[in-house]
PDB file of N, CA, C and O in Angstrom:
ATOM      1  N   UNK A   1     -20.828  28.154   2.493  1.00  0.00           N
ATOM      2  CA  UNK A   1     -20.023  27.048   2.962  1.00  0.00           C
ATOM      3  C   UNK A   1     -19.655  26.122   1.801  1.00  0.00           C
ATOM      4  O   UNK A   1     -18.493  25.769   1.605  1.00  0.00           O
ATOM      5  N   UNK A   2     -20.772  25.710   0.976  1.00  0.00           N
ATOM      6  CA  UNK A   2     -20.313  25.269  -0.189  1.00  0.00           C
ATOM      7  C   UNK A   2     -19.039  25.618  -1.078  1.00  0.00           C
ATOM      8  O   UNK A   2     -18.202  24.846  -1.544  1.00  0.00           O
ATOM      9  N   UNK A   3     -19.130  26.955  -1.174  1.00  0.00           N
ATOM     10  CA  UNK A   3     -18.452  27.498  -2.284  1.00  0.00           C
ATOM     11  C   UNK A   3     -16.782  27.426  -1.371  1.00  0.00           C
ATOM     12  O   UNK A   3     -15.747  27.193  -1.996  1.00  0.00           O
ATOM     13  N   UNK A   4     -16.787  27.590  -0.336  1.00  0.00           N
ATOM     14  CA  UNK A   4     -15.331  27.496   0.331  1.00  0.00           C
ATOM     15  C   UNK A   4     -15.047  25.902   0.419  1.00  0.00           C
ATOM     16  O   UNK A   4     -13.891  25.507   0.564  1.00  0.00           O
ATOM     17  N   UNK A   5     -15.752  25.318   0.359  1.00  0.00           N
ATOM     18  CA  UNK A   5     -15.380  23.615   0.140  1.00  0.00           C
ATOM     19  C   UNK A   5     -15.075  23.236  -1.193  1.00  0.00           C
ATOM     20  O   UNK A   5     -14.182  22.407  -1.364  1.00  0.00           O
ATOM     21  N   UNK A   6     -15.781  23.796  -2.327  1.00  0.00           N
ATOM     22  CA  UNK A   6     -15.144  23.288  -3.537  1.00  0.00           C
ATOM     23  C   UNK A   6     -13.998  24.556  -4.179  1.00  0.00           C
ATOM     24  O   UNK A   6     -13.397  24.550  -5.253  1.00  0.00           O
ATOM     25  N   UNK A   7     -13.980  25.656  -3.004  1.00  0.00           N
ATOM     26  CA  UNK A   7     -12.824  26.281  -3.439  1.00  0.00           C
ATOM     27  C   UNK A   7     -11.519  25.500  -3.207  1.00  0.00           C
ATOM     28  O   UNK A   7     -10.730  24.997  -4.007  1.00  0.00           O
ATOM     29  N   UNK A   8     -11.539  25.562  -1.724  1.00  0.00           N
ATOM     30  CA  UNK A   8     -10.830  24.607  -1.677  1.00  0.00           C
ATOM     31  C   UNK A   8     -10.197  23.094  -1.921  1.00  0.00           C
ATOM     32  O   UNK A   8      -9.199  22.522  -1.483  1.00  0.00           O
ATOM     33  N   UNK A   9     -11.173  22.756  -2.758  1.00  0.00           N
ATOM     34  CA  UNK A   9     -11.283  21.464  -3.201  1.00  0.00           C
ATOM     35  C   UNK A   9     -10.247  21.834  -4.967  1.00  0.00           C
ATOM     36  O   UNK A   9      -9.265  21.349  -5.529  1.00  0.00           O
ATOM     37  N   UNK A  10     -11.043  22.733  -5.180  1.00  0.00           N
ATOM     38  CA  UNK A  10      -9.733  23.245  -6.602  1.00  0.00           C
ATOM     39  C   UNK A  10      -8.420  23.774  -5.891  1.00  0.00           C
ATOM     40  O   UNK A  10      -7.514  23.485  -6.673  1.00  0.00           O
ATOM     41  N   UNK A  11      -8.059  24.199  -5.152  1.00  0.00           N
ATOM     42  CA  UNK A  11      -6.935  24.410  -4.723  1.00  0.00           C
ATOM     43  C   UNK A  11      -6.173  23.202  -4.668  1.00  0.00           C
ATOM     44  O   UNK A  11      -5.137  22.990  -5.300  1.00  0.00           O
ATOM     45  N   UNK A  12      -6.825  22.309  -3.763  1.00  0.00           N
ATOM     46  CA  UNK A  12      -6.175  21.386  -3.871  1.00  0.00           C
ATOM     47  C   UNK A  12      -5.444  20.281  -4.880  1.00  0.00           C
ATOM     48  O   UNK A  12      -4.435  19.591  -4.735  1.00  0.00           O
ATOM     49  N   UNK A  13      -6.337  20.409  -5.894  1.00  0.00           N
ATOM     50  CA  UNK A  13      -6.232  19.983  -7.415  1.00  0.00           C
ATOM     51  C   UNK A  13      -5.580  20.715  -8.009  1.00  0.00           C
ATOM     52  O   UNK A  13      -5.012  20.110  -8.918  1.00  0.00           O
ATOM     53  N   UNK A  14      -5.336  21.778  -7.985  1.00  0.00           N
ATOM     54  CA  UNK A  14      -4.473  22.461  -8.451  1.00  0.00           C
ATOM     55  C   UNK A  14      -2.719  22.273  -8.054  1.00  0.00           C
ATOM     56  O   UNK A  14      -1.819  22.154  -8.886  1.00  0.00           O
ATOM     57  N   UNK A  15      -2.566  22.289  -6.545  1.00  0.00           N
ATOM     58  CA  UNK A  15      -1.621  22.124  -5.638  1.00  0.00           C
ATOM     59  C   UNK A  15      -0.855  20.825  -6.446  1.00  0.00           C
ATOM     60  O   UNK A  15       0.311  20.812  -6.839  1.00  0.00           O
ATOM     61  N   UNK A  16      -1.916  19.691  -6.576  1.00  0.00           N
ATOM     62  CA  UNK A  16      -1.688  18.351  -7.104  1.00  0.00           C
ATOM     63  C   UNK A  16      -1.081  18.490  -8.483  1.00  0.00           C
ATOM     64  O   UNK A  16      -0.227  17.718  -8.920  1.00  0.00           O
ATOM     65  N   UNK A  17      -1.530  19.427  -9.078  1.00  0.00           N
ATOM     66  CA  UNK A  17      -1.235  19.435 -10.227  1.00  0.00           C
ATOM     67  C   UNK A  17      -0.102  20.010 -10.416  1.00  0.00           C
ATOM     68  O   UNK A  17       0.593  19.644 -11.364  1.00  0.00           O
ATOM     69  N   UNK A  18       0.123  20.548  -9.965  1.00  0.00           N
ATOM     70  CA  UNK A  18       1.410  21.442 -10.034  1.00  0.00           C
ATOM     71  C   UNK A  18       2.845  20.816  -9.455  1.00  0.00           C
ATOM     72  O   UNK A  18       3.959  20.954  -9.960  1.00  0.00           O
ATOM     73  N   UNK A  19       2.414  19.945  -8.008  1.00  0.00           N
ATOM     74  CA  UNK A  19       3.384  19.312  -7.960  1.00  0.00           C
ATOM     75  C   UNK A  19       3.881  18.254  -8.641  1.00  0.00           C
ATOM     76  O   UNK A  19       5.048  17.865  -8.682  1.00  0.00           O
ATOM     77  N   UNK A  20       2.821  17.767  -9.226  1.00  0.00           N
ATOM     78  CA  UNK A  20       3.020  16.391 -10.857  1.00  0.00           C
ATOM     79  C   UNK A  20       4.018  16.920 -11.727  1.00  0.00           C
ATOM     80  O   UNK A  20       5.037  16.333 -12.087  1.00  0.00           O
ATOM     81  N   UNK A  21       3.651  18.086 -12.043  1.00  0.00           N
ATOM     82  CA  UNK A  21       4.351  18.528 -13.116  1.00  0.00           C
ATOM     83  C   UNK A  21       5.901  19.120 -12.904  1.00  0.00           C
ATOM     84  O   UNK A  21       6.687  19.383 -13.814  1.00  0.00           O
ATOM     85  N   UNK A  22       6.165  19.278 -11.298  1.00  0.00           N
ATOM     86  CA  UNK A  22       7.283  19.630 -11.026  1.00  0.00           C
ATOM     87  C   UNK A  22       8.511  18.884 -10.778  1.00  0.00           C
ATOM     88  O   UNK A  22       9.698  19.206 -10.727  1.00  0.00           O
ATOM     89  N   UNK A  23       7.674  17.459 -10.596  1.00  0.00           N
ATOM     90  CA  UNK A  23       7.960  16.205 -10.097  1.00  0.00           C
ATOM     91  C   UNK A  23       8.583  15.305 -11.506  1.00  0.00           C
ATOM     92  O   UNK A  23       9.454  14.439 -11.421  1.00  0.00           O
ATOM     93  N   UNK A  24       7.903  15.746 -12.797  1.00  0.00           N
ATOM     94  CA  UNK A  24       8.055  15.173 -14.082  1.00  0.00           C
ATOM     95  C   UNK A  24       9.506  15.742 -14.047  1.00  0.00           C
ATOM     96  O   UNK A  24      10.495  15.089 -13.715  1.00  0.00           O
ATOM     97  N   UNK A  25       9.499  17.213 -14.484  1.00  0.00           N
ATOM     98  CA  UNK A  25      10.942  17.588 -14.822  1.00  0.00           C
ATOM     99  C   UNK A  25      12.052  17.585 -13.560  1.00  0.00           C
ATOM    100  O   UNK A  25      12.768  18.537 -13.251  1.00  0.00           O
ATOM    101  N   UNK A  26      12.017  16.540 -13.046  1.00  0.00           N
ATOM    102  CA  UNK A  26      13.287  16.479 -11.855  1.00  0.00           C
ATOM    103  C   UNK A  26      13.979  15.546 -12.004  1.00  0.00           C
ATOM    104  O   UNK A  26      13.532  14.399 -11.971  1.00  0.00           O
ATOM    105  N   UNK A  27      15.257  15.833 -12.207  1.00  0.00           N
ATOM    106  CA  UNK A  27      16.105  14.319 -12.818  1.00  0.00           C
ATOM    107  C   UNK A  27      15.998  13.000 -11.731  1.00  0.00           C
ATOM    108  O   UNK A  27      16.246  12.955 -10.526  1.00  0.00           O
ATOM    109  N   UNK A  28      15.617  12.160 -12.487  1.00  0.00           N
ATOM    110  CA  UNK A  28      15.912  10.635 -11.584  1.00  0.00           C
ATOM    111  C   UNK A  28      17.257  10.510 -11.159  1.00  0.00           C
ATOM    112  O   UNK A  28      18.164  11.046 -11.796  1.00  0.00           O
ATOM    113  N   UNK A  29      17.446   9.896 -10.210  1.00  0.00           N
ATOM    114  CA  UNK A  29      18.904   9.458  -9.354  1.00  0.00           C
ATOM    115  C   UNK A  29      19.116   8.680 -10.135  1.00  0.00           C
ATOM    116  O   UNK A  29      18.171   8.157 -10.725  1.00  0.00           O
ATOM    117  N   UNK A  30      20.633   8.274 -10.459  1.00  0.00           N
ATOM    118  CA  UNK A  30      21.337   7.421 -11.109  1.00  0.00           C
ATOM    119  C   UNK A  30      22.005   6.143 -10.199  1.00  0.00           C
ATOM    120  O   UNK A  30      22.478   5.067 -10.565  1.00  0.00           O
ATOM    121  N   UNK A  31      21.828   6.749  -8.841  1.00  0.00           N
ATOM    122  CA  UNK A  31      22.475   5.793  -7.840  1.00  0.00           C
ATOM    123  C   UNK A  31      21.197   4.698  -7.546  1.00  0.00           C
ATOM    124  O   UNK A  31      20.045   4.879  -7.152  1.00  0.00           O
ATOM    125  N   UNK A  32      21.954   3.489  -7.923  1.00  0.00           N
ATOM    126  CA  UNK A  32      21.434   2.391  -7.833  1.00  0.00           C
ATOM    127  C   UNK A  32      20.865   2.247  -6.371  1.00  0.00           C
ATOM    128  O   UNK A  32      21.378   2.589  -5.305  1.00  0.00           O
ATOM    129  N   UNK A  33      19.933   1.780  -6.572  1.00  0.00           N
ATOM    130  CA  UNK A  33      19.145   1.231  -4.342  1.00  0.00           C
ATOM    131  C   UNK A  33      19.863   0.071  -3.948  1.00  0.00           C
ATOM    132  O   UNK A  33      20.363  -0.835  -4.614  1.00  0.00           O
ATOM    133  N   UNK A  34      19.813   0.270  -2.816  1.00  0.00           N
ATOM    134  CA  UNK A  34      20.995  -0.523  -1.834  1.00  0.00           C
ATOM    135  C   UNK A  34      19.664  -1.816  -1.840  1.00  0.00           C
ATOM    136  O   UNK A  34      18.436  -1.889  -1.872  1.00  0.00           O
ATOM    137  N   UNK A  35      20.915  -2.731  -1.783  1.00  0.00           N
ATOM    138  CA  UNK A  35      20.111  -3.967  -1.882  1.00  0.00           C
ATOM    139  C   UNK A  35      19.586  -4.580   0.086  1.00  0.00           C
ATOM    140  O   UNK A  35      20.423  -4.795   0.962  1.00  0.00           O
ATOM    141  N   UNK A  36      18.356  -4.690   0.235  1.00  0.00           N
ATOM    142  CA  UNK A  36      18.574  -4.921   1.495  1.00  0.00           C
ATOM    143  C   UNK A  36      18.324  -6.185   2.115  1.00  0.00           C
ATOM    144  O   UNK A  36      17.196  -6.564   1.797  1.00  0.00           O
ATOM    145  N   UNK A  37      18.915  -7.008   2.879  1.00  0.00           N
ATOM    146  CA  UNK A  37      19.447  -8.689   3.324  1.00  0.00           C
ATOM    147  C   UNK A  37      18.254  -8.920   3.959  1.00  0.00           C
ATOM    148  O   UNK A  37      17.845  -8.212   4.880  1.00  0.00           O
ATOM    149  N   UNK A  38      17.601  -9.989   3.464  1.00  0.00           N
ATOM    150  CA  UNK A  38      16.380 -10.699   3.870  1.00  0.00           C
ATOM    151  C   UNK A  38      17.013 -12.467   4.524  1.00  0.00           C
ATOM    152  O   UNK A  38      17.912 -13.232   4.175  1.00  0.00           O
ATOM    153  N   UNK A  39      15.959 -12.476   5.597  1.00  0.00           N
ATOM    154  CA  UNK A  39      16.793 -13.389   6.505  1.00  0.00           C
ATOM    155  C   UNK A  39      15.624 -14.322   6.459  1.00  0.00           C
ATOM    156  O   UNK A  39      14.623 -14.164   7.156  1.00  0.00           O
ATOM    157  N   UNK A  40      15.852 -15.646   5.308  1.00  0.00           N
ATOM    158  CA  UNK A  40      14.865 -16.476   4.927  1.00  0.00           C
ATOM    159  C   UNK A  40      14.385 -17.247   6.239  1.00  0.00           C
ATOM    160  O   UNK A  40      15.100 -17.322   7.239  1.00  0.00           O
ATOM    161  N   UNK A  41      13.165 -17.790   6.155  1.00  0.00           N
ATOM    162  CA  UNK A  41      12.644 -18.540   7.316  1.00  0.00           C
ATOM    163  C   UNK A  41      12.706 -19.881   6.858  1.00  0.00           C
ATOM    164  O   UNK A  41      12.609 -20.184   5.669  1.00  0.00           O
ATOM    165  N   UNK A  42      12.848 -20.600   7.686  1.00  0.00           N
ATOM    166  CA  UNK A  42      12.556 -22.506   7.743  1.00  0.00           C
ATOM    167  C   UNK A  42      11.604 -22.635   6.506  1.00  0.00           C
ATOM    168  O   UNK A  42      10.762 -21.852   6.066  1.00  0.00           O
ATOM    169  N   UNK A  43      11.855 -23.408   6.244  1.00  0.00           N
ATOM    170  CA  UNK A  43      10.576 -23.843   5.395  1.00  0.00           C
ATOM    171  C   UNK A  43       9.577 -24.823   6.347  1.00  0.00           C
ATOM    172  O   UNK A  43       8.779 -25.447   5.648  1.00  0.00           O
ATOM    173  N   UNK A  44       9.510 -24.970   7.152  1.00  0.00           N
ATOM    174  CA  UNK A  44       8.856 -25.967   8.012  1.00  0.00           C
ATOM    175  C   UNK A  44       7.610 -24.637   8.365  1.00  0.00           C
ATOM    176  O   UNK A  44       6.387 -24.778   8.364  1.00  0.00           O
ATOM    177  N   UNK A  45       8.438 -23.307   8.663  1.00  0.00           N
ATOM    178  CA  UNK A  45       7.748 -22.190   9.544  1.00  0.00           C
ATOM    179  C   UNK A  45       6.892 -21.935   8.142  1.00  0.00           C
ATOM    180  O   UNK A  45       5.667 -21.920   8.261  1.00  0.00           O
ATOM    181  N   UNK A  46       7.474 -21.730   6.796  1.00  0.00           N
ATOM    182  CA  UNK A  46       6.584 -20.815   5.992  1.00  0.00           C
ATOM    183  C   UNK A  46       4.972 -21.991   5.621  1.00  0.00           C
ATOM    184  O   UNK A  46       3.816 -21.625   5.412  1.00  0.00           O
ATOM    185  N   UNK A  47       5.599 -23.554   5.670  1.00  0.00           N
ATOM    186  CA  UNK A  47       4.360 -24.771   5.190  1.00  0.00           C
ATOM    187  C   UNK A  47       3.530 -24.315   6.231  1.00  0.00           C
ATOM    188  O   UNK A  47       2.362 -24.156   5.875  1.00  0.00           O
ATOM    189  N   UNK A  48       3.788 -24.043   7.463  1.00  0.00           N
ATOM    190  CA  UNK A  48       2.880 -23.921   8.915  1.00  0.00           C
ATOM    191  C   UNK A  48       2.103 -22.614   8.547  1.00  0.00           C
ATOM    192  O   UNK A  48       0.886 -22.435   8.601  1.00  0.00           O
ATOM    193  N   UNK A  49       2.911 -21.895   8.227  1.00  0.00           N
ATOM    194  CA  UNK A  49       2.139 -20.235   8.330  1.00  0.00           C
ATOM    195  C   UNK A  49       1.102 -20.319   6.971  1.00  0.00           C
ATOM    196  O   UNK A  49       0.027 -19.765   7.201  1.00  0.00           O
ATOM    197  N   UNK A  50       1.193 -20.784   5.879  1.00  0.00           N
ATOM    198  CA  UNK A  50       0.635 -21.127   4.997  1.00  0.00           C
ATOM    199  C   UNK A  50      -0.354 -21.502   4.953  1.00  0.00           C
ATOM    200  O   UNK A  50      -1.278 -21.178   4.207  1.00  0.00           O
ATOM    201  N   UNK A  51      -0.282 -22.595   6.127  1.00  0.00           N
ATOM    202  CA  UNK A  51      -1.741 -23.240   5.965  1.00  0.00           C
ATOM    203  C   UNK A  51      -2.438 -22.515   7.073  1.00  0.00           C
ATOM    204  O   UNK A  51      -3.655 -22.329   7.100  1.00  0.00           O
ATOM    205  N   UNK A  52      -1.491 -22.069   8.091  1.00  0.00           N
ATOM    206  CA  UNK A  52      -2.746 -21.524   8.662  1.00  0.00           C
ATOM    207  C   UNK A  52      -3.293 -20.338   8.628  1.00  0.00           C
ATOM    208  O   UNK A  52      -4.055 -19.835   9.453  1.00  0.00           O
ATOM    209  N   UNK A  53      -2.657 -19.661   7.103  1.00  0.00           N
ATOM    210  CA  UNK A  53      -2.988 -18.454   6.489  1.00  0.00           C
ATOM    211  C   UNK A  53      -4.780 -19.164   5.555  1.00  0.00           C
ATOM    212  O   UNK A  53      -5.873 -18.611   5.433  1.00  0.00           O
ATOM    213  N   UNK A  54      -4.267 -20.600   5.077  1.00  0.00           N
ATOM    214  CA  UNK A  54      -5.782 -20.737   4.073  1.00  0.00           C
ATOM    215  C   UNK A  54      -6.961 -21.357   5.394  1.00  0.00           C
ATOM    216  O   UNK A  54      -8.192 -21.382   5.394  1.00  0.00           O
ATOM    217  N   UNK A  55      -6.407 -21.605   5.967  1.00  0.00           N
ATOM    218  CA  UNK A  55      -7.301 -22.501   7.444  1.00  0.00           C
ATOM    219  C   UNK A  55      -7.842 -20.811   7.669  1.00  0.00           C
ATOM    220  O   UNK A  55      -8.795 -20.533   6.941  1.00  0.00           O
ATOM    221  N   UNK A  56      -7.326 -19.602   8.628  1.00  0.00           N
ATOM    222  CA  UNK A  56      -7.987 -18.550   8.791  1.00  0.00           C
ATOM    223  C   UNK A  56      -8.854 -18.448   7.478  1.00  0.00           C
ATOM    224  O   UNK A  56     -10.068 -18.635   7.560  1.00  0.00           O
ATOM    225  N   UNK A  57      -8.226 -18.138   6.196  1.00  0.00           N
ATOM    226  CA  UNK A  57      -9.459 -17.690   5.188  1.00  0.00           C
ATOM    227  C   UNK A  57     -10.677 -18.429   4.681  1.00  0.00           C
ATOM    228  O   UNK A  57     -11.798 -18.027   4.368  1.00  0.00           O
ATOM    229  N   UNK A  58     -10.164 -19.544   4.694  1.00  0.00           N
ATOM    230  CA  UNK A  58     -11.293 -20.352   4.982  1.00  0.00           C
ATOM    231  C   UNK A  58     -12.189 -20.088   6.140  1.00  0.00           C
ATOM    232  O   UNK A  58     -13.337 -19.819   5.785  1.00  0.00           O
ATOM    233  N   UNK A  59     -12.044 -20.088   7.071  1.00  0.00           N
ATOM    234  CA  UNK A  59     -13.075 -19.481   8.441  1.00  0.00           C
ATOM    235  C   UNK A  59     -13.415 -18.479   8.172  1.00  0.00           C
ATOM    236  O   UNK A  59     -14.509 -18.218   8.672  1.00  0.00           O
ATOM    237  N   UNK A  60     -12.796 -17.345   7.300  1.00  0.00           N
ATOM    238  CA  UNK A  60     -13.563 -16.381   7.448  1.00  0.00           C
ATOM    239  C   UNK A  60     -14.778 -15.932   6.135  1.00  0.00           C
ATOM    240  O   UNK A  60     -15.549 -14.974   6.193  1.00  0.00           O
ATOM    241  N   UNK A  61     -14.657 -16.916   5.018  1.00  0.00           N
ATOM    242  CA  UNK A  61     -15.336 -17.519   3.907  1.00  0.00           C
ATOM    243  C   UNK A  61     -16.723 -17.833   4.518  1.00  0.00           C
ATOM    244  O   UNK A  61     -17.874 -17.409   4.422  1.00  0.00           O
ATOM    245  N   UNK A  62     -16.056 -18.766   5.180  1.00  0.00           N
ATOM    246  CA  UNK A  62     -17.416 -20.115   5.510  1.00  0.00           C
ATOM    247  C   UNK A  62     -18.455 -19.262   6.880  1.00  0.00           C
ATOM    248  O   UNK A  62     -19.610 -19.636   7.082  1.00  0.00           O
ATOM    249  N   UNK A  63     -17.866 -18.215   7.632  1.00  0.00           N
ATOM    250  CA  UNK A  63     -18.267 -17.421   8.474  1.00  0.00           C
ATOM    251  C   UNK A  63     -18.359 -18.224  10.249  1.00  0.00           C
ATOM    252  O   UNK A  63     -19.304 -18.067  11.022  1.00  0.00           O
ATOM    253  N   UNK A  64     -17.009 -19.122  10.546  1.00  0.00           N
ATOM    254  CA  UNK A  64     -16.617 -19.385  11.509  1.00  0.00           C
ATOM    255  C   UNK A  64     -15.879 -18.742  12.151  1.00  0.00           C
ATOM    256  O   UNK A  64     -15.834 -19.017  13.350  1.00  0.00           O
ATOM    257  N   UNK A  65     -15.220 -17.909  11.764  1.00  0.00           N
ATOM    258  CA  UNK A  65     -14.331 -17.066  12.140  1.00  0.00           C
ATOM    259  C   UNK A  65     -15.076 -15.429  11.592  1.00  0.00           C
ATOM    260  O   UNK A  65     -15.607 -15.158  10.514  1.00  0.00           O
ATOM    261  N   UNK A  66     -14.914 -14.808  12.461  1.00  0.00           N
ATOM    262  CA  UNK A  66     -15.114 -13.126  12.304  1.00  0.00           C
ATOM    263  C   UNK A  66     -17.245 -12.901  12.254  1.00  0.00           C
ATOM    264  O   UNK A  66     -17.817 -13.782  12.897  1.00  0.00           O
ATOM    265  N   UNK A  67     -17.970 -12.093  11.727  1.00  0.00           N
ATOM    266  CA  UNK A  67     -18.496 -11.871  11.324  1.00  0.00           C
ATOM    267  C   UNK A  67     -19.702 -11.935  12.507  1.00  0.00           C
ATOM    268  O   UNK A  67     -19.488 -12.144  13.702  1.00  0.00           O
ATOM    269  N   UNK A  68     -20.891 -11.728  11.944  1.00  0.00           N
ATOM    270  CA  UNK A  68     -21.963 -11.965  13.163  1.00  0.00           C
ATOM    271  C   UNK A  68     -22.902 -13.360  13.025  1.00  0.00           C
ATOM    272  O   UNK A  68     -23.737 -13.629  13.888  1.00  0.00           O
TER     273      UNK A  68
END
């Protein structure tokens, strides 16, 4: 059982390896990436979410929030 687990375990490394190297010689696209439209939020929403992004981490620091 061993020996079929690290057979397969070189196969797989191998597989890896092979696709690296197939992956090196493949020309990069020249076509630029489409730029995609981000739809900014309030700034009122991001100060709110902010803090109550450090308010959660803080609770979960201090062990008010989460844990046993």
């Amino acid at each position: 059982m061993t020996r079929l687990i690290l057979l397969l375990l070189l196969f797989s490394a191998a597989v890896i390896a092979v696709s690296t190297v197939i992956s090196l010689f493949q020309p990069t696209s020249t076509v630029p990436p489409r730029q995609q439209k981000e739809f900014p939020m309030p700034a009122t929403f991001q100060y709110i979410a902010y803090a109550l992004l450090i308010a959660l981490m803080f609770g979960v620091v201090t062990g008010w929030l989460g844990g046993a």
